[in-house]
C-alpha angles and dihedrals in degrees: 000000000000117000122194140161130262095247122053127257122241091259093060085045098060089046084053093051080046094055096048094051084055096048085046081055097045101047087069103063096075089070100041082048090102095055106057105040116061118233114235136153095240100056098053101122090044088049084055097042092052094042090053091053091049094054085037083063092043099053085040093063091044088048098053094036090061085041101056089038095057091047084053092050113046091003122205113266116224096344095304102194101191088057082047087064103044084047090058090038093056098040085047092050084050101048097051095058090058082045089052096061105037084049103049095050103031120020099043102019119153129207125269091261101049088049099048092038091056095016121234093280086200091173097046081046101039080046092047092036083060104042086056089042086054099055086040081053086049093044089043106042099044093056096040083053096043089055093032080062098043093050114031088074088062096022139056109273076250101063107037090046082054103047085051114052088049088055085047093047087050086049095054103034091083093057091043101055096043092046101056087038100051100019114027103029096018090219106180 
């Protein structure tokens, strides 16, 4: 059984420093995006389906960043796994309202006519973006906590945090995708 302090070691605070850096690299794709992949009508639904993996990346990094912060911060105490849960709540919730937005005005956009034949609807859209979100949360949370709890008995608190909130990301990037498509921005 592993033991560890509350607080992380050096070591866990220059990876830290490492994965910001990434996430500071990272946050700029989105806006090179444009450049590199060459817009065509045929590749519409490619175009949709990249540009929902880059902001995917994007609110990955911001997740985990306001995940590992908060570990760093407050810590988890021999492995609580109801703190476990609030942290990824809280980095989740935060990380959906940077999703909304890319989302909204650049994965599923829709062209001025269609927007000023039907109107943004921002509030139908933000009520039906969270409802997804929510079930995402559900999908999300349950698998990161089930390996959480799987690992962080033969892991750090760091890396099995880790390891499970990105299982629990992959679980929940399908239904994500298919539910703000079908169900938030009605893209055919």
């Amino acid at each position: 059984m592993y033991k560890e302090t509350e607080r992380y070691s050096d070591y866990d605070s220059k990876l830290m420093f490492e994965m910001a850096v990434t996430i500071a690299i990272i946050c700029r794709l989105p806006f090179c995006m444009e450049e590199i992949m060459p817009l065509q009508k045929n590749t519409k639904d490619m175009r949709r389906v990249v540009r929902f993996i880059l902001v995917g990346v994007l609110n990955t990094a911001i997740d985990f960043a306001v995940l590992n912060i908060l570990i760093s911060a407050f810590g988890l105490g021999g492995n609580n796994h109801f703190l476990y849960i609030v942290f990824r709540s809280i980095s989740f919730s935060v990380a959906v309202v940077n999703s909304f937005f890319w989302n909204k005005r650049w994965v599923f956009k829709r062209n001025r006519r269609v927007l000023h034949q039907y109107g943004e609807h921002t509030q139908f859209e933000l009520g039906s973006f969270l409802g997804v979100s929510v079930v995402g949360l559900v999908i999300n949370s349950l698998l990161a906590l089930f390996f959480f709890s799987v690992m962080s008995p033969v892991l750090p608190t760091f890396y099995a945090a880790n390891i499970g909130a990105l299982i629990g990301t992959c679980g929940a990037l399908a239904w994500n995708f298919i539910g703000y498509k079908k169900f938030v921005f009605k893209v055919a």
